[in-house]
DRENDO-1510 file (C-alpha; in Angstrom, 1 decimal, always signed):
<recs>
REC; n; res; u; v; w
REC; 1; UNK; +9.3; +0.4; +24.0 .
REC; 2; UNK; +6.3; +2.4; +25.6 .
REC; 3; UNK; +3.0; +1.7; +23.7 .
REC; 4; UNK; +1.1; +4.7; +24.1 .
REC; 5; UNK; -2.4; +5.0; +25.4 .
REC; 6; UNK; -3.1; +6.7; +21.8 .
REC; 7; UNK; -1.8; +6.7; +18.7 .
REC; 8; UNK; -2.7; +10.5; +18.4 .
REC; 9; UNK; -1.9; +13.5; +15.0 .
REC; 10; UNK; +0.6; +14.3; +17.6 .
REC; 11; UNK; +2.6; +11.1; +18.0 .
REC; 12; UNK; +1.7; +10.0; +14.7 .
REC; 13; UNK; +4.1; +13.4; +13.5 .
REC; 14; UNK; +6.8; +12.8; +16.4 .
REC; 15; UNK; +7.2; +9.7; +14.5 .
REC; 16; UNK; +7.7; +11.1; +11.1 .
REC; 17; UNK; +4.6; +9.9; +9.7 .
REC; 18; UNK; +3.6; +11.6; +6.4 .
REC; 19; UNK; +0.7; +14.9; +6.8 .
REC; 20; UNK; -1.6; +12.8; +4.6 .
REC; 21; UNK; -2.0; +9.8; +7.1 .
REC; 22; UNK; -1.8; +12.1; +10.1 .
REC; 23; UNK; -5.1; +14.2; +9.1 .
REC; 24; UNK; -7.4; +11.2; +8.1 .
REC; 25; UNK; -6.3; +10.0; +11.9 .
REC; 26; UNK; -7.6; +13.5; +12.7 .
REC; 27; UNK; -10.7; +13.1; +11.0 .
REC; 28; UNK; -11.1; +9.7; +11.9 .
REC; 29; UNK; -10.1; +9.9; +15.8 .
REC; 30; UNK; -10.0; +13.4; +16.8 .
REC; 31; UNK; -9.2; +12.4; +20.3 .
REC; 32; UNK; -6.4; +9.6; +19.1 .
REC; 33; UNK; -6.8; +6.3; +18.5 .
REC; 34; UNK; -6.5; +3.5; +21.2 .
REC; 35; UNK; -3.7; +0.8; +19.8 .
REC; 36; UNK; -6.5; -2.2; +20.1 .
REC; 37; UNK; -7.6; -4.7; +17.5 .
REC; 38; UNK; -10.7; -3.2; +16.8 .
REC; 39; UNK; -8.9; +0.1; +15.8 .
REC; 40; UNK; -6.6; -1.8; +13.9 .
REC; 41; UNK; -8.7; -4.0; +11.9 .
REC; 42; UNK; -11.0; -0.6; +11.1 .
REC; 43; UNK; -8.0; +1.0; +10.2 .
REC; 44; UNK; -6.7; -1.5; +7.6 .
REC; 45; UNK; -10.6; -1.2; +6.0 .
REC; 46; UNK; -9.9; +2.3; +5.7 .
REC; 47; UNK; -6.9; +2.0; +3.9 .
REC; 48; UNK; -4.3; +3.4; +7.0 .
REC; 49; UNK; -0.7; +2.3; +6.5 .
REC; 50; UNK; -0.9; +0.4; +9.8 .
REC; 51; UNK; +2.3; -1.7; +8.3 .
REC; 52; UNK; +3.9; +1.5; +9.5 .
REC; 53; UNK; +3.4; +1.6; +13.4 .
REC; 54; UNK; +5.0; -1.9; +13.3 .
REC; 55; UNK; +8.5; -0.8; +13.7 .
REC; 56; UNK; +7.6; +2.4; +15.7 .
REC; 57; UNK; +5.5; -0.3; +17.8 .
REC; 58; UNK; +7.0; -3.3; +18.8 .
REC; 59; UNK; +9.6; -4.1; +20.4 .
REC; 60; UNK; +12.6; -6.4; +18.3 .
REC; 61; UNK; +11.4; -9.5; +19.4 .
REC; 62; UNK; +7.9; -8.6; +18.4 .
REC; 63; UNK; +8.7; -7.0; +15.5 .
REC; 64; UNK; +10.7; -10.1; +14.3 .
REC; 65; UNK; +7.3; -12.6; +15.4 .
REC; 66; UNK; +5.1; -9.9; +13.2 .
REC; 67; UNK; +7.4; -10.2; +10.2 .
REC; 68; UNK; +7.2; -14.0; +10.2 .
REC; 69; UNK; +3.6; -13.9; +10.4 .
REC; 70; UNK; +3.0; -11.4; +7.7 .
REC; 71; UNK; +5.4; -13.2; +4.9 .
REC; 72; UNK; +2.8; -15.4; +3.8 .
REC; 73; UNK; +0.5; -12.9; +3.3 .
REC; 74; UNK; +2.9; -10.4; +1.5 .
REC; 75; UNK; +4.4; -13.2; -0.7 .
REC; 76; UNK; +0.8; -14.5; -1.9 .
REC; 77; UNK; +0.5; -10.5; -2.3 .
REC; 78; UNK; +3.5; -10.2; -4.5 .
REC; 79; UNK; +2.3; -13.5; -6.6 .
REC; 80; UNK; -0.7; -11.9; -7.1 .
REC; 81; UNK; +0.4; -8.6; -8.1 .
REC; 82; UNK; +2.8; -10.4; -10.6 .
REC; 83; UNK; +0.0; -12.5; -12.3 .
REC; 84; UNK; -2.1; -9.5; -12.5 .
REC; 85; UNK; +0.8; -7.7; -14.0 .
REC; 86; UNK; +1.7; -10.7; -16.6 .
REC; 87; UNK; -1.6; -11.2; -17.1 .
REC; 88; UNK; -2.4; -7.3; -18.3 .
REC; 89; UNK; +1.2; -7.4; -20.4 .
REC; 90; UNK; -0.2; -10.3; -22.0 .
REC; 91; UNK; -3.1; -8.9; -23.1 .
REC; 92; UNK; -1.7; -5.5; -24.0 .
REC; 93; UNK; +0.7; -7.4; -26.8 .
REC; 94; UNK; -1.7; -9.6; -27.6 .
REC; 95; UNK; -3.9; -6.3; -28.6 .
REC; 96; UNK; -0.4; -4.6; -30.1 .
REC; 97; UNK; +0.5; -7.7; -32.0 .
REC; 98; UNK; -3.4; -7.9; -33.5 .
REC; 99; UNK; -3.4; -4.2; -34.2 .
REC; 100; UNK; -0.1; -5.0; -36.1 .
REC; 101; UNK; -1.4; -8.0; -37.9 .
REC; 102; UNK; -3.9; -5.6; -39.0 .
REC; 103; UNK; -2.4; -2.7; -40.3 .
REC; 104; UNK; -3.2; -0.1; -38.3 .
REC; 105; UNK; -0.6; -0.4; -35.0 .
REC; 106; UNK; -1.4; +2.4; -32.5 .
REC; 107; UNK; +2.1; +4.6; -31.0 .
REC; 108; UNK; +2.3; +2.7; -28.0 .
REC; 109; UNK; +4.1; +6.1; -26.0 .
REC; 110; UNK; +1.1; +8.2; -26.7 .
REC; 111; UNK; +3.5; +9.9; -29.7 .
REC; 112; UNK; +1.4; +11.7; -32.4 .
REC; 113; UNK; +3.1; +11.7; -35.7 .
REC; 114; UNK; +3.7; +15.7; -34.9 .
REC; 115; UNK; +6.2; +14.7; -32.0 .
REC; 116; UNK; +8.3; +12.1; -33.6 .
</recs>
């Protein structure tokens, strides 16, 4: 697999990535982006879906080495995003369950009594 010089609006779409990605590269890099570090750390900050090139990238045995290095990272990620999760379910019943205690439970689907 050919790296190109730069990841440009026009590879980015021969690649099938989506129009909404493909203009901020526009705005960002008019001229393309060069496939370094720099670009690829500034593009992460910017919130790019550089997860994406990987695959369209690398070649198998690369792609394979960047997988096993990014499982750590995505699984603490997951974890994470799962305690968050739990952790704003928890409080949500708590709040249900204290509302119900006293009396006055709010329609937890946003239901007025006009729509049930």
């Amino acid at each position: 697999m050919l790296i190109p010089d730069r990841i440009t609006a026009e590879w980015l779409r021969k690649h099938g990535a989506c129009e909404e990605q493909v203009a901020a590269v526009e705005r960002e890099w008019p001229n393309g982006a060069r496939p370094l570090l720099a670009t690829a750390l500034k593009a992460a900050r910017l919130g790019f879906h550089i997860d994406w090139l990987a695959p369209r990238l690398l070649s198998a045995p690369a792609l394979a080495a960047y997988r096993e290095a990014i499982a750590p990272a995505l699984a603490a990620y997951d974890d994470a995003i799962a305690q968050a999760l739990l952790s704003q379910w928890q409080a949500a019943l708590t709040a249900q369950a204290d509302a119900l205690s006293a009396g006055s439970a709010a329609p937890t689907t946003g239901a007025t009594d006009e729509h049930r």
